[in-house]
PDB file of N, CA, C and O in Angstrom, chain B, residues numbered from 101:
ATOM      1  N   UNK B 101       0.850  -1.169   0.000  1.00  0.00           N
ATOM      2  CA  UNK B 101       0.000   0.000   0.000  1.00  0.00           C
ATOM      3  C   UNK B 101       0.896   1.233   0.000  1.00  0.00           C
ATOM      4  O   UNK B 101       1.590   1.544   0.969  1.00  0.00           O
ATOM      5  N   UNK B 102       0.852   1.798  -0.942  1.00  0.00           N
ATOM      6  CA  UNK B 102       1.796   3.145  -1.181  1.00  0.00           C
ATOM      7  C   UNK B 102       1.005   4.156  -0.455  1.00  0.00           C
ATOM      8  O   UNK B 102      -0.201   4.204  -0.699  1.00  0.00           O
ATOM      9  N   UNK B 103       1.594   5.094   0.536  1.00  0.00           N
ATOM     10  CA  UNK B 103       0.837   5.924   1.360  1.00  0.00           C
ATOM     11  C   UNK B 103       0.488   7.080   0.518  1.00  0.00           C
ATOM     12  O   UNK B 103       0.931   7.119  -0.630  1.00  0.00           O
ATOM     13  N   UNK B 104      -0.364   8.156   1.031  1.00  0.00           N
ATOM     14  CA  UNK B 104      -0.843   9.421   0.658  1.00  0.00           C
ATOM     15  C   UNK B 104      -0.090  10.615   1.177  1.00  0.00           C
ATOM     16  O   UNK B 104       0.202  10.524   2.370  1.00  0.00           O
ATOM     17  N   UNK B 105       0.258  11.609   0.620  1.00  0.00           N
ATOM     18  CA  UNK B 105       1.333  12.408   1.297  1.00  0.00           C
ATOM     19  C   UNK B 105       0.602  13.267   1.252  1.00  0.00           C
ATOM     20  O   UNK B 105       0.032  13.198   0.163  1.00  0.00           O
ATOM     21  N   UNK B 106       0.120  14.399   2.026  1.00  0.00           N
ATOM     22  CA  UNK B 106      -0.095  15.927   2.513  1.00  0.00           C
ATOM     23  C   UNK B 106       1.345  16.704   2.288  1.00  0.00           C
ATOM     24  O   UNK B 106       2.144  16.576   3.215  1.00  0.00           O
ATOM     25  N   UNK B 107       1.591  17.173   1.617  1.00  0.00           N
ATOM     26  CA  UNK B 107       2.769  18.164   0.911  1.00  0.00           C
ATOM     27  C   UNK B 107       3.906  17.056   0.988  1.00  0.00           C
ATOM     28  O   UNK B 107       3.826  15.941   0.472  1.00  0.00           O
ATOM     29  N   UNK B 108       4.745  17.443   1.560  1.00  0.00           N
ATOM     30  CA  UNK B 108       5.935  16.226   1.600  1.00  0.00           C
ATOM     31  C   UNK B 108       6.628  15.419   2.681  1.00  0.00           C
ATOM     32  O   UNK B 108       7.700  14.815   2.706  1.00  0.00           O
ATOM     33  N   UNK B 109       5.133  15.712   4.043  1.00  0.00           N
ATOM     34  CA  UNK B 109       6.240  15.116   5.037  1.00  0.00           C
ATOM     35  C   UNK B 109       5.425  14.184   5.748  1.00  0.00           C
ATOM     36  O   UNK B 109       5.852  13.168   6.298  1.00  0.00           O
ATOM     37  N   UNK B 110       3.659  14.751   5.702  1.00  0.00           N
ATOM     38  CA  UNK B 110       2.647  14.085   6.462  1.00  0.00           C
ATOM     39  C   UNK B 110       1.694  13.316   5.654  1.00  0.00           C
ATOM     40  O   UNK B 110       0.947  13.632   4.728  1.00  0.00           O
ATOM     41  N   UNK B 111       1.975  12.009   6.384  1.00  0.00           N
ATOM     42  CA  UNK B 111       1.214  10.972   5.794  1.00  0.00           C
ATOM     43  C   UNK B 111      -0.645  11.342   6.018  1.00  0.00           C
ATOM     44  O   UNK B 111      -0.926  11.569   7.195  1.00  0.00           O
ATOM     45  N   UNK B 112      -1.950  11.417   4.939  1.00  0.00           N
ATOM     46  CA  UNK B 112      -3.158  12.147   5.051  1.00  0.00           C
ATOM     47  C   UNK B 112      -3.915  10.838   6.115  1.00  0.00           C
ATOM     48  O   UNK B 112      -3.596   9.683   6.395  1.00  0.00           O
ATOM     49  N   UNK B 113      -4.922  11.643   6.444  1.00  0.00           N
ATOM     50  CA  UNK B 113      -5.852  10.932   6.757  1.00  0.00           C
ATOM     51  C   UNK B 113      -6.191   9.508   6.191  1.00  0.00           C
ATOM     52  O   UNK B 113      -6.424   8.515   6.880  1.00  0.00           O
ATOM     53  N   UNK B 114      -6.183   9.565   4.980  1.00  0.00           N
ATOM     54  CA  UNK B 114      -6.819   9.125   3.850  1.00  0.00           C
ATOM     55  C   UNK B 114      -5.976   7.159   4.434  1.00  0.00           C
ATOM     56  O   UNK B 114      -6.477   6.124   4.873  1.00  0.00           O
ATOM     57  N   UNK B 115      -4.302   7.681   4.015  1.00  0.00           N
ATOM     58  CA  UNK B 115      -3.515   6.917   4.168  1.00  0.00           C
ATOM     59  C   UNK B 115      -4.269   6.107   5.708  1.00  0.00           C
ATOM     60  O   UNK B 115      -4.593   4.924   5.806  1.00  0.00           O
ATOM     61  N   UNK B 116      -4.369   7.003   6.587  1.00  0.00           N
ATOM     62  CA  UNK B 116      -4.765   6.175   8.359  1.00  0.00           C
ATOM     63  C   UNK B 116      -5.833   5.427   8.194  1.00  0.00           C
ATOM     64  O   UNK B 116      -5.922   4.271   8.606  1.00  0.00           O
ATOM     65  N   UNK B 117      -6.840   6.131   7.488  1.00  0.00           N
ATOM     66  CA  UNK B 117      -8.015   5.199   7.755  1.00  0.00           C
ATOM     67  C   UNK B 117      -7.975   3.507   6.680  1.00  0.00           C
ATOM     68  O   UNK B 117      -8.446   2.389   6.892  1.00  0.00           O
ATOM     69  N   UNK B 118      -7.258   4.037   5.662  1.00  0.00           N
ATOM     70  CA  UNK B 118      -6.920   2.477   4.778  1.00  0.00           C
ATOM     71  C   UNK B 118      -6.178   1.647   5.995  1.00  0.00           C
ATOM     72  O   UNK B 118      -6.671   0.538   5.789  1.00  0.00           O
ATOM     73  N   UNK B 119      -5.459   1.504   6.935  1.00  0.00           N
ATOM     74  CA  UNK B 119      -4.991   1.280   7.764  1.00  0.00           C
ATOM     75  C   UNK B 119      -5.649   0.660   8.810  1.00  0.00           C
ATOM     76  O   UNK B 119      -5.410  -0.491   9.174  1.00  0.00           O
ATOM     77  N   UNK B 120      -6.595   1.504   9.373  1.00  0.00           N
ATOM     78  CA  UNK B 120      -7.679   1.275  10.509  1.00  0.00           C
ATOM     79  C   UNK B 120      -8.890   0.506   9.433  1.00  0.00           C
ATOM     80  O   UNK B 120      -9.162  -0.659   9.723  1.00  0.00           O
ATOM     81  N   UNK B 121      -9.466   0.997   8.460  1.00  0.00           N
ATOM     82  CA  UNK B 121     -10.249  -0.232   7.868  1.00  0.00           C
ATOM     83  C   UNK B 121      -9.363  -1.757   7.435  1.00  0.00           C
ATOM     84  O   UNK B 121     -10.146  -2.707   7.409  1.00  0.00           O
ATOM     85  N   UNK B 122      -8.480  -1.993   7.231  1.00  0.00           N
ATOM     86  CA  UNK B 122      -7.843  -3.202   6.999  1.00  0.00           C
ATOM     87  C   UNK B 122      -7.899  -4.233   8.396  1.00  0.00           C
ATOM     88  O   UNK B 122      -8.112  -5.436   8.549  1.00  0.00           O
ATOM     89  N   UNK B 123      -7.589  -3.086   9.318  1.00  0.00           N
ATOM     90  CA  UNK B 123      -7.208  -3.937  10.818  1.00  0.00           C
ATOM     91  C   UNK B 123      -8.412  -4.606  11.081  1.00  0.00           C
ATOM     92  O   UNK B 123      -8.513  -5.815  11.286  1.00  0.00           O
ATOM     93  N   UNK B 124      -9.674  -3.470  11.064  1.00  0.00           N
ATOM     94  CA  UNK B 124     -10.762  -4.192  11.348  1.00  0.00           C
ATOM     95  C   UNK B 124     -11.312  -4.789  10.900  1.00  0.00           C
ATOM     96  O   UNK B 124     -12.274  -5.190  11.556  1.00  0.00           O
ATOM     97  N   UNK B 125     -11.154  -5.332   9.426  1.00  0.00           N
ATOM     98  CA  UNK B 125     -11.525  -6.518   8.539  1.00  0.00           C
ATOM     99  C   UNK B 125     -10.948  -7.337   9.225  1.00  0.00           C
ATOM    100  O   UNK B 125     -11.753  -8.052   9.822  1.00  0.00           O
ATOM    101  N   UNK B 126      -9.794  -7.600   9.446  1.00  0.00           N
ATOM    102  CA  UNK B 126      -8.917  -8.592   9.930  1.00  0.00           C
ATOM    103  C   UNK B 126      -9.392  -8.787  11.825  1.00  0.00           C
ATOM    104  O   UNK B 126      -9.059  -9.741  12.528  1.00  0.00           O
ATOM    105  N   UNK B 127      -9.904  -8.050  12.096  1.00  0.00           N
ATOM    106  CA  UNK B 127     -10.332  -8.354  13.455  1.00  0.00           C
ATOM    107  C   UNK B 127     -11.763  -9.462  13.486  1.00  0.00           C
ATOM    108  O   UNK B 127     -11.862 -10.574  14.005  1.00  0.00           O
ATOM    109  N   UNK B 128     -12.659  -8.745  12.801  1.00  0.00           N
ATOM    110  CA  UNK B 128     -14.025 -10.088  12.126  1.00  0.00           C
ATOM    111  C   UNK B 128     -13.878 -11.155  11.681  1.00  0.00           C
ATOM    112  O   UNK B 128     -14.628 -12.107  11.896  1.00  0.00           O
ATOM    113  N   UNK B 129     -12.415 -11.166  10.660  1.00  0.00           N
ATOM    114  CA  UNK B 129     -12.251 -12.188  10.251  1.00  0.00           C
ATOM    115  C   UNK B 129     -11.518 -13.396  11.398  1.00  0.00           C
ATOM    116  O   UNK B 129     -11.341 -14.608  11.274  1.00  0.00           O
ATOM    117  N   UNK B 130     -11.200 -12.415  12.553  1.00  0.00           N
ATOM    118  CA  UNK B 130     -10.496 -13.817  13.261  1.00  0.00           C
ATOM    119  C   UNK B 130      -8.806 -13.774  13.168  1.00  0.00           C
ATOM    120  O   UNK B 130      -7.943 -14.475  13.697  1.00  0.00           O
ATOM    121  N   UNK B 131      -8.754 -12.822  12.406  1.00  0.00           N
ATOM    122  CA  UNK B 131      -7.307 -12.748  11.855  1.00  0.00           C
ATOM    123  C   UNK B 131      -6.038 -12.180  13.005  1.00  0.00           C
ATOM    124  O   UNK B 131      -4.827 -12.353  13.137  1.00  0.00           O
ATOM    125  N   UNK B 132      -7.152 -11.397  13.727  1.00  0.00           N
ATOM    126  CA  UNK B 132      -5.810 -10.769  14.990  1.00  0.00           C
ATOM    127  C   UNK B 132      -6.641 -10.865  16.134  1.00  0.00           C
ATOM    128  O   UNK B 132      -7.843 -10.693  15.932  1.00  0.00           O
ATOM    129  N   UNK B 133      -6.213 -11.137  17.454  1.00  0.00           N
ATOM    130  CA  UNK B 133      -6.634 -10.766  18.613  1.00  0.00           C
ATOM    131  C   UNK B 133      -6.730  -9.687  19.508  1.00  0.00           C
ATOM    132  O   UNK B 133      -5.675  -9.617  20.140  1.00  0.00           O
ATOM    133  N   UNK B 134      -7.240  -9.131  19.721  1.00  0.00           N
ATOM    134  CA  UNK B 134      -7.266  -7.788  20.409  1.00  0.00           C
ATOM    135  C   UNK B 134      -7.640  -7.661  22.105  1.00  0.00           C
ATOM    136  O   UNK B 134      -8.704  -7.535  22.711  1.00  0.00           O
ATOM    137  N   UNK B 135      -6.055  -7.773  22.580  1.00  0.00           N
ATOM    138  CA  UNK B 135      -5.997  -7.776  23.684  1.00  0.00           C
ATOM    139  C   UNK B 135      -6.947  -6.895  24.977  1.00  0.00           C
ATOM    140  O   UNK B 135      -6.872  -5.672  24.858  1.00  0.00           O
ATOM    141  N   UNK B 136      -7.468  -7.201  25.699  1.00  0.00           N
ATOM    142  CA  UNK B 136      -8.198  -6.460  26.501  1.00  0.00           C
ATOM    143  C   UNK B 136      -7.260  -5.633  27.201  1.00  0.00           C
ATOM    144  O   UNK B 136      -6.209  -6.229  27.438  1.00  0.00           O
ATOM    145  N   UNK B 137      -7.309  -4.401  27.623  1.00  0.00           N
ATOM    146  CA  UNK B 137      -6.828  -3.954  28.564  1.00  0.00           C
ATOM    147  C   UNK B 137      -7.558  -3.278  29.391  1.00  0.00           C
ATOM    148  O   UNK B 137      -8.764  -3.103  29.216  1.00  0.00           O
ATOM    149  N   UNK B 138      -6.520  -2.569  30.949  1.00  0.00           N
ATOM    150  CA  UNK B 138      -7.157  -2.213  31.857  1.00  0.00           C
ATOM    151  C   UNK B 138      -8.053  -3.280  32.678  1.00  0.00           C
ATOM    152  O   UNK B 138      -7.759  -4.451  32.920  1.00  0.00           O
ATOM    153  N   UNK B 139      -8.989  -2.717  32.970  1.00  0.00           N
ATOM    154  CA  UNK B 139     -10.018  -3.692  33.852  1.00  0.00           C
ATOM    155  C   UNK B 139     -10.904  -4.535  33.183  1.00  0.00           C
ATOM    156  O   UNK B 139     -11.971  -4.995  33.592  1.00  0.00           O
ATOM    157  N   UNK B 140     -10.352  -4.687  32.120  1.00  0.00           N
ATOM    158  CA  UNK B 140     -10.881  -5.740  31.008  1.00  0.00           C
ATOM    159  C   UNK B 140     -10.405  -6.985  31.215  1.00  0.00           C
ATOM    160  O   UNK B 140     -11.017  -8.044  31.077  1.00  0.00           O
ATOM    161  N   UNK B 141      -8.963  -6.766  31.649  1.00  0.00           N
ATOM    162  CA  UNK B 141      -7.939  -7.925  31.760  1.00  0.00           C
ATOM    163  C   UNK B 141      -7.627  -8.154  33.530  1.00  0.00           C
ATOM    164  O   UNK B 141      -7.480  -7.613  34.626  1.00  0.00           O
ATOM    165  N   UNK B 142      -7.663  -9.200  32.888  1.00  0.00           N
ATOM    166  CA  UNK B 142      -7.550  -9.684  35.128  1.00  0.00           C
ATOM    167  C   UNK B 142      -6.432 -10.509  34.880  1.00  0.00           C
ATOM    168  O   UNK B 142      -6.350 -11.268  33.915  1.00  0.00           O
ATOM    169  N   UNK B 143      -5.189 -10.292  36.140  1.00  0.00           N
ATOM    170  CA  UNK B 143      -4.558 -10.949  35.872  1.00  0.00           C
ATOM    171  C   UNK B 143      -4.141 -11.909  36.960  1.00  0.00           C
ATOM    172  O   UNK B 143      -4.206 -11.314  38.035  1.00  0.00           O
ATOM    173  N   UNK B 144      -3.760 -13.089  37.104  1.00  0.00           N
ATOM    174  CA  UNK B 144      -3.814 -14.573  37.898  1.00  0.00           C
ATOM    175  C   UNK B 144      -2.842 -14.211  39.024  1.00  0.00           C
ATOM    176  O   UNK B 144      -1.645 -13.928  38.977  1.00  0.00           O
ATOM    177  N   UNK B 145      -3.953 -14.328  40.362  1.00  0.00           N
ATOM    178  CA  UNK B 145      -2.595 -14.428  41.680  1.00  0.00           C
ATOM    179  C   UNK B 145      -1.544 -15.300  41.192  1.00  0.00           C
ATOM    180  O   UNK B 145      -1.858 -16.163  40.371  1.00  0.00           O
ATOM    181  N   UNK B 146      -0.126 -15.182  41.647  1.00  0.00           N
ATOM    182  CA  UNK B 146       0.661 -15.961  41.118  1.00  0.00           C
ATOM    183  C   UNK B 146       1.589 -15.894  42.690  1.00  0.00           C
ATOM    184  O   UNK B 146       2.624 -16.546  42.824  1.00  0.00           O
TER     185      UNK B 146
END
């Protein structure tokens, strides 16, 4: 994926959200796990 440039230094919006829509295809599909955090995640007396 070749990014989108805003003059010559900042990658656009445009570029982030192709980014953030890919991840979350891949999150439905099962494809990545998405760790809980905070008080989402409990973690084991040890």
């Amino acid at each position: 994926m070749e990014p989108n440039y805003v003059g010559d230094l900042i990658p656009s919006i445009a570029s982030y959200q192709k980014i953030i829509d890919k991840y979350e295809r891949g999150l439905k599909k099962g494809e990545f796990y998405d760790e809980p955090t905070g008080e989402d995640l409990i973690y084991p007396d040890w």
